[in-house]
DOLO-889151 format. One record per residue: residue in one letter; z, y, x of N, C-alpha, C, O in turn. Coordinates in steps of 0.001 Angstrom, whole numbers, padded with zeros to 6 digits, always signed. Layout:
# DOLO-889151
AZYXZYXZYXZYX...
This chain:
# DOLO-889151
X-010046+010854-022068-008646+011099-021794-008172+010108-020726-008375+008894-020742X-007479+010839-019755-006814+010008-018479-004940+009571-018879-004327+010182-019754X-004474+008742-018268-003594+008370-018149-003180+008044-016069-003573+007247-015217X-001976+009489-016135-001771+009580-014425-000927+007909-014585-000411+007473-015613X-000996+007280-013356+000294+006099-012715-000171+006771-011297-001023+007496-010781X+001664+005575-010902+001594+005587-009809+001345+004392-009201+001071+003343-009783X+001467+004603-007720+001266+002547-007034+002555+003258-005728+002842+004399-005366X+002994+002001-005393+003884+002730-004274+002835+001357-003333+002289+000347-003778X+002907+001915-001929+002039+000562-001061+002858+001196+000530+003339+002314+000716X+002785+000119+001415+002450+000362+002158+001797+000352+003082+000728-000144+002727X+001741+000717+004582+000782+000799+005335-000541+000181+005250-001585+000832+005299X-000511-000404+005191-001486-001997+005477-002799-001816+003868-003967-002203+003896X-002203-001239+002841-002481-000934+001440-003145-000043+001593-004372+000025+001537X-002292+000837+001830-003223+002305+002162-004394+002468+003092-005483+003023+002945X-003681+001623+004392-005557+001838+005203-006672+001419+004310-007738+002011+004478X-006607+000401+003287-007204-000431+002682-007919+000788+001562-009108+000807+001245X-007021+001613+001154-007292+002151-000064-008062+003685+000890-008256+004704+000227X-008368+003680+002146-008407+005431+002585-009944+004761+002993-010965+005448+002958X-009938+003381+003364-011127+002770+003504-012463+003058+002439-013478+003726+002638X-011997+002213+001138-012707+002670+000116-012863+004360-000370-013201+004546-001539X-012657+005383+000375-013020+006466+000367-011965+007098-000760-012059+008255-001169X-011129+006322-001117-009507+006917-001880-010500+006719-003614-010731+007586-004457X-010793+005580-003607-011297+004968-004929-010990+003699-005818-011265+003468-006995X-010298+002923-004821-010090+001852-005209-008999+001113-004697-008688+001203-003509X-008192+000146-005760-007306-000947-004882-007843-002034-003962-008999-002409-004158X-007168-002554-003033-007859-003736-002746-007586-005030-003353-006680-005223-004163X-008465-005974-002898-008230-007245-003886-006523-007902-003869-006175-007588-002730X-005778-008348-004267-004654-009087-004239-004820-010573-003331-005647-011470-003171X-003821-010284-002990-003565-011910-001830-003205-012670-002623-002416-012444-003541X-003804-013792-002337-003456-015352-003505-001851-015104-003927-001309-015121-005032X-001532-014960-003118+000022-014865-003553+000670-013186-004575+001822-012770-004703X-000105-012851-004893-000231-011835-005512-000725-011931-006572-001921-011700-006397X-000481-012204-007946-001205-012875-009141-001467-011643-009690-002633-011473-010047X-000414-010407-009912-000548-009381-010594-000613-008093-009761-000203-008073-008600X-001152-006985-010390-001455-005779-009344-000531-004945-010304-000966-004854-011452X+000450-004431-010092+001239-003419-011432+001696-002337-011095+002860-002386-010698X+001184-001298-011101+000826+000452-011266+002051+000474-012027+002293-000401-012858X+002770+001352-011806+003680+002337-012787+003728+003387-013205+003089+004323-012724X+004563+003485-014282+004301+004808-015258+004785+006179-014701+004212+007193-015101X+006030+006297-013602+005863+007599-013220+006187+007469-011548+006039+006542-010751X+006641+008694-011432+006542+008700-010026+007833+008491-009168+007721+008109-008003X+009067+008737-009732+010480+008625-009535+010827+007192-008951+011394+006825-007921X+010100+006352-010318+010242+004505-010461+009489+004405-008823+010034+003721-007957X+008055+005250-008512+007598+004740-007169+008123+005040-006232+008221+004164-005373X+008571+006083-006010+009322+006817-004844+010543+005665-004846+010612+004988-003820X+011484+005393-005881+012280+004547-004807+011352+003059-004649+010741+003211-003591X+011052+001953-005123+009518+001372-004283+009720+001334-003165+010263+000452-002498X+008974+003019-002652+008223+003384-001104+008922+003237-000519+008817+002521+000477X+010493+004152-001031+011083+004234-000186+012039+003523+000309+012211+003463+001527X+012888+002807-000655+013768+001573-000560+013020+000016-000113+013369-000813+000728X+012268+000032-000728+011184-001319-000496+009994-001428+000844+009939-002114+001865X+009392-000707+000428+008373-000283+001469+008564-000112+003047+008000-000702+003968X+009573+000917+003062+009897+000958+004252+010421-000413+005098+009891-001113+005961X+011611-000437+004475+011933-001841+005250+011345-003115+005045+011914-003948+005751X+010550-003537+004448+008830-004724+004608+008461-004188+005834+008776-004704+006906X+007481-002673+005665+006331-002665+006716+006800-000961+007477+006029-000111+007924X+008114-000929+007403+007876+000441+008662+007383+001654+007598+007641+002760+008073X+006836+001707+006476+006666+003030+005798+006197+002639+004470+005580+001673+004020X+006695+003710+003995+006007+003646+001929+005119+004881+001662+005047+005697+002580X+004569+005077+000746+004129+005676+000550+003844+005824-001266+004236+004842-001896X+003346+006713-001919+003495+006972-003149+002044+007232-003610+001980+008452-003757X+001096+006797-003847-000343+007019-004905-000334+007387-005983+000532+006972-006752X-001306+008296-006397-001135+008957-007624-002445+008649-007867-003263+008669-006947X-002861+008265-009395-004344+008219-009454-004235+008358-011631-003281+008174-012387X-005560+008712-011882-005583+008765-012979-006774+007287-013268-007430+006625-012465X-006642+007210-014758-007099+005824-015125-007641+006028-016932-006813+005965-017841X-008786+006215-017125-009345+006129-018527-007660+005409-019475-007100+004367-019135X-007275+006174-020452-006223+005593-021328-006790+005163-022159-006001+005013-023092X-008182+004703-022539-008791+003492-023507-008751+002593-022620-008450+001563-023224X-008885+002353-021467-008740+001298-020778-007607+000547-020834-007653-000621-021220X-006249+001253-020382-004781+001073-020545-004514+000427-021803-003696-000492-021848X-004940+000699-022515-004802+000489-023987-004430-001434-024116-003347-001796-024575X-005279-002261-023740-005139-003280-023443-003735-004017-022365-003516-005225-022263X-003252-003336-021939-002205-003631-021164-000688-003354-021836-000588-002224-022314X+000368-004101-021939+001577-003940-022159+002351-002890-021585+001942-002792-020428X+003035-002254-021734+004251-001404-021120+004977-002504-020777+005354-003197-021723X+005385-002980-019265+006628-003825-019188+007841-003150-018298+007593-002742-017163X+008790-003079-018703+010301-002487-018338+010688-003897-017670+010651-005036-018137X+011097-003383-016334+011718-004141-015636+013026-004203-014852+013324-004821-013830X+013802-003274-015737+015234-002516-014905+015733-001725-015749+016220-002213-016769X+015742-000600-015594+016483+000382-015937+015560+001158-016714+014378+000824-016627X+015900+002272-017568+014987+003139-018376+013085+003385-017409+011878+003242-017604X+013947+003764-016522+012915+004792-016015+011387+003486-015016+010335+003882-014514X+011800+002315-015068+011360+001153-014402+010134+000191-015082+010055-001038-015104X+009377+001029-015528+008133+000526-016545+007095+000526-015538+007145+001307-014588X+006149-000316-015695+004744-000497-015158+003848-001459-016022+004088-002235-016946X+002966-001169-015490+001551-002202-016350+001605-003611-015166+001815-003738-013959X+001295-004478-016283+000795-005707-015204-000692-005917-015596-001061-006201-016736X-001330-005782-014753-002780-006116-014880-002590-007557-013422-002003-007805-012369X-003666-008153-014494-003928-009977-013891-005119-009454-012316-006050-008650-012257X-004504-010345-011283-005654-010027-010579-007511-010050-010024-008297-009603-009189X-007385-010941-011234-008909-010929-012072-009363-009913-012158-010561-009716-011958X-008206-008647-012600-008869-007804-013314-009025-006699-012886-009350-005711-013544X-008752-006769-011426-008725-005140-010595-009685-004797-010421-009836-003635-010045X-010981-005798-010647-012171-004679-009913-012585-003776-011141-012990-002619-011029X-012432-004442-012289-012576-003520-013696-011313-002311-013461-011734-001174-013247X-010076-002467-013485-009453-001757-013103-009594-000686-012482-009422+000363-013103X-009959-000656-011031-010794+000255-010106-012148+001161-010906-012300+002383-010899X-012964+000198-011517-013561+000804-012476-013411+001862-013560-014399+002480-013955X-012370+002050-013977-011866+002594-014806-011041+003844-014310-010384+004567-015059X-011197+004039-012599-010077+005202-012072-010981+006381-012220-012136+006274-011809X-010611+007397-012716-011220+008852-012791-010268+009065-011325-009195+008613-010925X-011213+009930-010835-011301+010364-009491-010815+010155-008602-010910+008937-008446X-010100+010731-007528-009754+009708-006261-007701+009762-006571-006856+010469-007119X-007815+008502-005780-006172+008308-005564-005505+008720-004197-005596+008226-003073X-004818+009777-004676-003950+010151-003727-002504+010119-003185-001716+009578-003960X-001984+010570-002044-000970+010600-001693+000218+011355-001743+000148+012406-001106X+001408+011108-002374+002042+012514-003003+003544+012119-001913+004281+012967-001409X+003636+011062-001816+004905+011138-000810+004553+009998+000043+003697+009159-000238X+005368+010028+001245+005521+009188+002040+006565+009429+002846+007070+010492+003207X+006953+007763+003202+008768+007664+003514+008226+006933+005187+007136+006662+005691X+009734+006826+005640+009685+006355+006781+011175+006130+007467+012035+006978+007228X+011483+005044+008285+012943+004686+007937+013885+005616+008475+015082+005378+008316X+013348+007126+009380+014485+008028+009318+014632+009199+007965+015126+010327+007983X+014022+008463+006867+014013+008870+005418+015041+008340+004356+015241+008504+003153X+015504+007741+005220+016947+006731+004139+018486+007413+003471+019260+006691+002842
């Protein structure tokens, strides 16, 4: 059994992730302790689109599925409002993470700042 999340990233993320053949995250920058996927797609879309864009010029929205015995080990953390839940996984732990993705991660939206 899978469990869908999302990741919102941008540019710079995604070349990273189209690199690995749409299989995997890339590692986290020291300054990046946690890698945290969210539970639907609404919470990512604004992300991409509010966040993303204005950082790096565009957002974008990943969809990927993930073994839910795996998940199992991770907290639900709410960080806002109802709809504002994601997993925090430690960045130790992404390459297991990656491990654990049933099939490839894809792209379901993408923003850009005449998208506002």
């Amino acid at each position: 059994m899978t469990t869908t999340l999302y990741r919102p990233v941008g540019p710079k993320e995604l070349a990273l992730i189209e690199q690995s053949g749409w299989t995997k995250f890339p590692p986290r920058l020291p300054e990046q302790p946690i890698f945290y996927p969210v539970m639907n797609e609404e919470y990512a879309v604004q992300i991409a689109r509010d966040w993303n864009v204005s950082a790096s010029g565009s957002g974008f929205v990943t969809k990927f599925a993930v073994l839910t015995e795996y998940l199992s080990k991770f907290d639900v953390q709410n960080v806002g409002a109802q709809i504002h839940n994601e997993l925090w996984v430690p960045a130790e732990e992404l390459e297991e993470f990656n491990r654990n993705i049933v099939g490839q991660i894809e792209v379901t939206k993408s923003f850009y700042p005449t998208d506002k």
